[in-house]
TORFI-457494 format. One record per residue (C-alpha): z, x, y; residue in one letter. Coordinates in steps of 0.05 Angstrom, whole numbers, plus 32768, in hexadecimal, padded with zeros to 4 digits. Each point is the difference from the previous one (the first is absolute). Example, Ala and Ser with C-alpha at 12.3 -4.5 7.8 and 13.67 -1.06 7.14 Angstrom:
! residues 2
809C80F67FA6A7FF3801B8045S
***
This chain:
! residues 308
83D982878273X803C8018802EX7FF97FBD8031X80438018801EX7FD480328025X7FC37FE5800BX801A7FB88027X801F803C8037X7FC9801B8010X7FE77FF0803AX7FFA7FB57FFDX80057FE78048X803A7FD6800FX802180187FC5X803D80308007X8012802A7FC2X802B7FDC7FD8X7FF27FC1801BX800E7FB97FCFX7FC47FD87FF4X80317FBE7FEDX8022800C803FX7FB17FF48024X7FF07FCA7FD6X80467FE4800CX7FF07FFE8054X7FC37FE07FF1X80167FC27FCFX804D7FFD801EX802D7FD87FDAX7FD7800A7FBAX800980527FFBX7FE180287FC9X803480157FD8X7FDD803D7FD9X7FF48046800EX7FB680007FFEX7FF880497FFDX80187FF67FC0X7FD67FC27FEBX7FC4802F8011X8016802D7FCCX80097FCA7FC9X7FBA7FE28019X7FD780498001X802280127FBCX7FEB7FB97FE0X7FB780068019X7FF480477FE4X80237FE97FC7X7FD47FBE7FF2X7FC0802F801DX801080357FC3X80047FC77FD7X7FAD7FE58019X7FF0804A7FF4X801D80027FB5X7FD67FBE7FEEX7FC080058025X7FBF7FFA7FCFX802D7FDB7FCFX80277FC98021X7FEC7FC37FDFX7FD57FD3803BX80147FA78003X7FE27FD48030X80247FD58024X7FC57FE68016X7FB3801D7FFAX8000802B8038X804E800B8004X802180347FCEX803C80117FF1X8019803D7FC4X802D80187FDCX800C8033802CX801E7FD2803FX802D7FE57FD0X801A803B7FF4X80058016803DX80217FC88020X803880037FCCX8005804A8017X80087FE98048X80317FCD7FF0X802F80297FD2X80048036803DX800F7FCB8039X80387FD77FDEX801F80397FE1X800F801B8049X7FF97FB08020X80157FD07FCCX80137FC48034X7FBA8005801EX7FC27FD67FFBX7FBB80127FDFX7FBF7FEB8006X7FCD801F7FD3X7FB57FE97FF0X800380087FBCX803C7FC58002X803780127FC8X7FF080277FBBX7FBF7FE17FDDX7FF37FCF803AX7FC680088023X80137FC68036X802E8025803CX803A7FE68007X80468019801FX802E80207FC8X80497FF2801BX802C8001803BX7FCF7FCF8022X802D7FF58037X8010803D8015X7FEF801F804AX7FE1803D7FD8X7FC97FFC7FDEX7FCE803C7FE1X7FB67FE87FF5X7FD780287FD9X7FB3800B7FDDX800A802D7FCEX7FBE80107FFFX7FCF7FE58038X7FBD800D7FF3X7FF97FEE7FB7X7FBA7FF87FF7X7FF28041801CX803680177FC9X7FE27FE37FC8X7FBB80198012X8013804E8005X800180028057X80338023801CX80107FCF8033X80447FE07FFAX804A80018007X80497FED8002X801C7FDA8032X804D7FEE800DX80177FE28030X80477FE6801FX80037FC38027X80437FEB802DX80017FB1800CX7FB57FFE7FF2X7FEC80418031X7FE7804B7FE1X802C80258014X7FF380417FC8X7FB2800A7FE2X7FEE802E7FCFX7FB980067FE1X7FF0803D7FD3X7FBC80117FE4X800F80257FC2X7FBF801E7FFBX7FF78021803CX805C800B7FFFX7FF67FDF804FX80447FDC8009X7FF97FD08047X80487FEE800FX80187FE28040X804D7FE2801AX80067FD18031X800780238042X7FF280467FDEX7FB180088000X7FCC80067FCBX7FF6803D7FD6X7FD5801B7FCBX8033802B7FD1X801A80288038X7FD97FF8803EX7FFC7FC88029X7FC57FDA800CX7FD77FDD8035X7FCA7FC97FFEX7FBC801A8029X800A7FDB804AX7FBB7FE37FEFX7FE17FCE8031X7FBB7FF47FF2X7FE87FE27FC2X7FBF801B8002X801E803B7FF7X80367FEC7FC2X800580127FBFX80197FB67FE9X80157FF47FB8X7FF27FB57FE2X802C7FE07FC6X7FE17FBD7FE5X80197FCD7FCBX7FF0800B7FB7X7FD97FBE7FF1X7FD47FF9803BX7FC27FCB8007X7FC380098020X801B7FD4803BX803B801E8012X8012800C8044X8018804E7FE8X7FB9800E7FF0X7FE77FEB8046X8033801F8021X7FF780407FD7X7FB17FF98019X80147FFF8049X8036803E7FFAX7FCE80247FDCX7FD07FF8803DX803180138035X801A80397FE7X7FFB804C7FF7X800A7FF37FB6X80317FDA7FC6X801F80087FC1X801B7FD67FC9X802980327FDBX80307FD17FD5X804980108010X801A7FD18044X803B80357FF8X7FD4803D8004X7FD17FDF8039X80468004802BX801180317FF6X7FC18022800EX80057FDB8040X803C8017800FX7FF0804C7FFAX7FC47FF98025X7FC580057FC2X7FF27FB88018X7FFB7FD98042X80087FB57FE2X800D7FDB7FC2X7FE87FB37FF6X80197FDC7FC3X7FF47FB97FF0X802D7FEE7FCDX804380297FF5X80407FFA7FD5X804A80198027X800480357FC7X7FB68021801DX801880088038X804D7FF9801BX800C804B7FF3X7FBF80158027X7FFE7FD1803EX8041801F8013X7FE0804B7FFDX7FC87FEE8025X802D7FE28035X803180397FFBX7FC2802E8009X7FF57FE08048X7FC17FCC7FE5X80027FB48004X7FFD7FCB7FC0X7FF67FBA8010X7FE07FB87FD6X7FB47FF7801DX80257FCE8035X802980448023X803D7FED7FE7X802B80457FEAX80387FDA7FE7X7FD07FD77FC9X7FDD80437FEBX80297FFA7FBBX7FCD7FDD7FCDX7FB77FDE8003X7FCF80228028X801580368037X7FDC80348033X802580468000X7FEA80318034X8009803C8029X800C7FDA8040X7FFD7FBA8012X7FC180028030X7FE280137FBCX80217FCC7FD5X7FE97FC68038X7FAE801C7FF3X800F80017FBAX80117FB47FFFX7FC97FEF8032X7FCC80267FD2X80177FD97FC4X7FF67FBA8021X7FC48012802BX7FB280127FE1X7FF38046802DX7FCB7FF8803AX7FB480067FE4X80127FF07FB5X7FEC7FC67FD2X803D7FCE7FFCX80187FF77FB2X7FF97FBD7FE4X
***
């Protein structure tokens, strides 16, 4: 993909040839990015179709582990992951990583190296394992490159469907070459809203209740499996809202920053934007939305039996 072209064209407040470090650099002052991130885009897109050919080549014979009963893990994000990493510290070897699948036969994440430094890439080589392991085409690749803590480059590629979401700070949100806009939803009774829950759940939990009273107030939801694909789909419009209760950075750094970038809001269930990077988070087309979304998940709807 020739992203020399497509960041000129047309993005509004964007002049041709214009340096994403020199926006980021206005906006953080002394601390300037010192990269061209044009360029990390490249490394990131060519890592995630290289890590998604990679889940192609072993899916239906990936050997499955558990990290827990409900939580998988295969061969196949291993192998992945080390994909990921050879690409970025060939071209960034003095920058951070972060990658779920921790370092090589470690199922614990931890960060690999260069812990201190202001860049760091976080990455799921594969979210949406289970749906892997089962045979659903529901998952992908995400990268992405954090400045002092902040997304500032997101790529997420579905290797399945070859849909690459890719946004840069400042730059927009695009689906391979064509930028992309969340819905402009307002009304939940009218949203397509897509649910992400924990993997051991009890019949108590709060998700389940919560899940009740979305379910009743509106036009329909989803649980689909990949926090990565849910915003992206928000992002391009297929969905009005995402709820998650209980998220990992690496699900979602890369896509909060294309929803964003795509003109919708991500925030924790308290409204905060700037806390929207880990536990449970409402994504949505616009923030009237994302406000009903986190009333309908505290409140029973009108004329329905409360949950015990």
């Amino acid at each position: 993909m020739d992203n020399s072209l497509v960041v000129d064209a047309g993005c509004p407040g964007v002049t041709k040839g214009s340096d994403p470090a020199q926006e980021s650099n206005a906006i953080r002052g002394e601390k300037a990015l010192k990269i061209d991130l044009m360029d990390a885009l490249d490394i990131a897109q060519h890592a995630a179709q290289d890590a998604g050919g990679i889940l192609l080549a072993m899916q239906g014979t990936a050997r499955v582990h558990h990290k827990d009963a409900k939580d998988l893990v295969t061969d196949a994000d291993l192998a992945a992951q080390k994909a990921i990493c050879h690409d970025i510290f060939e071209a960034f070897p003095d920058h951070g990583f972060l990658g779920e699948e921790g370092s090589a036969g470690m199922f614990e994440a931890q960060e690999l190296n260069n812990a201190n430094s202001d860049y760091r890439w976080i990455v799921d080589p594969l979210d949406g394992t289970t749906n892997y392991a089962h045979g659903f085409p529901q998952y992908a690749v995400s990268i992405a490159l954090t400045f002092q803590r902040l997304p500032v480059l997101g790529v997420i590629y579905d290797p399945v469907s070859k849909e690459m979401f890719w946004a840069v700070e400042g730059h927009g949100a695009w689906l391979n070459d064509r930028r992309i806009s969340v819905s402009h939803q307002t009304e939940l009774s009218q949203a397509l809203v897509a649910v992400g829950l924990a993997p051991n759940l009890s019949r108590e939990s709060y998700e389940l209740r919560s899940l009740i009273h979305l379910l009743m107030e509106c036009q329909a939801v989803r649980r689909l499996g990949s926090a990565a694909l849910n915003l992206c789909y928000v992002a391009c419009g297929r969905l009005d809202g995402f709820w998650a209760s209980s998220l990992k950075i690496w699900d979602i750094a890369a896509g909060v920053l294309i929803v964003r970038e795509a003109g919708g809001v991500v925030s924790d269930l308290d409204g905060q934007d700037s806390h929207a990077l880990g536990g449970a988070l409402i994504a949505a087309s616009t923030r009237i939305l994302q406000n009903r979304i986190g009333i309908a998940l505290e409140n029973p709807p009108d004329n329905s039996p409360k949950c015990a």
